[in-house]
N, C-alpha and C positions, 0 to 999 in steps of 0.2 A: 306422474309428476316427480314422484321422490327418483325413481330412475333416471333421470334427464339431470337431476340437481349434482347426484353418486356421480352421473359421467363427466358433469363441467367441476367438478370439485376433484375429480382424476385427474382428468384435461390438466385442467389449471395447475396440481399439484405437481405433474409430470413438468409441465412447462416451465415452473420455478425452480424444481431440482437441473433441469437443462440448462436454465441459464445460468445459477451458479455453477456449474460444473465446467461451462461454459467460459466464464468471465475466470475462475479459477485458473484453467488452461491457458487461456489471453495471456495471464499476467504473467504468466513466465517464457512468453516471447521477447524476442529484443524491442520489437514495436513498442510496447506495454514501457517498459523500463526506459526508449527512449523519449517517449510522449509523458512521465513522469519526471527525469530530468528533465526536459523542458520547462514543464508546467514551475517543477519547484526552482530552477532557475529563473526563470522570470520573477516568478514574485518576492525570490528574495532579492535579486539583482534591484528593483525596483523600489522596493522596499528602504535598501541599505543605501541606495545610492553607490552601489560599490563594484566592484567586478569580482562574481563566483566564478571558482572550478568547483567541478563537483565530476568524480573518479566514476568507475564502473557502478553499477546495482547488482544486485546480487539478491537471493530470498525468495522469498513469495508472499501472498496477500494473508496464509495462512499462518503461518508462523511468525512472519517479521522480514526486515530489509537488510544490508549490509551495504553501504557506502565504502569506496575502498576508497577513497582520499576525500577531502572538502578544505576549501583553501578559501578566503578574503582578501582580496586588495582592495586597499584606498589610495588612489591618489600612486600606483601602481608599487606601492610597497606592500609588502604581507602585515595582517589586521590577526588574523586569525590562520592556522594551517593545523589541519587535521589527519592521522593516518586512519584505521579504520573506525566506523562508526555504524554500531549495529542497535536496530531497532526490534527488539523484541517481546513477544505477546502471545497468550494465550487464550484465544478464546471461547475454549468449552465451558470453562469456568459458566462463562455467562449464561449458559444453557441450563443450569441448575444452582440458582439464586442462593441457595441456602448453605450451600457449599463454599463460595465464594468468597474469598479473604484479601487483606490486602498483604503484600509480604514486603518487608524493609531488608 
């Protein structure tokens, strides 16, 4: 019995390290990047009432993103225009709580 539990607790652990590795991979396809503009045009489009651009993606899931333009119109005048805009994150941190600071 304990044998059987070792194998599905392998199984299982194999299968989770796959799909991250997996969905890591994904994200740095154009697919990945353009089903994310999408998704976040939509809802800010919807949102604001307004009409986004939003410029290439850039990055990955593990470090952070980089937006190379983000623009607003209202009423087809610019609201907001942006040149790059980068999103970045570390998060080993979180993997050892005690370590973990915040930095200004």
């Amino acid at each position: 019995m304990l044998r059987i539990l070792a194998k599905i607790l392998l199984y299982s652990s194999v299968l989770l390290i796959a799909l991250v590795i997996g969905f890591a991979v994904f994200t740095q396809t154009a697919a990945f990047k353009d089903t994310a503009r999408a998704i976040v045009y939509g809802s800010v489009e919807k949102s604001l009432n307004a009409s986004v651009y939003i410029g290439d993606i850039h990055g990955n899931i593990i470090t952070g993103f980089q937006i190379d333009t983000v623009a607003v119109y209202v009423n087809n005048a610019p609201f907001i225009e942006s040149g790059s805009i980068a999103i970045r994150y570390d998060p080993w941190p979180l993997s050892c709580p005690s370590s973990s600071r915040i930095r200004r």
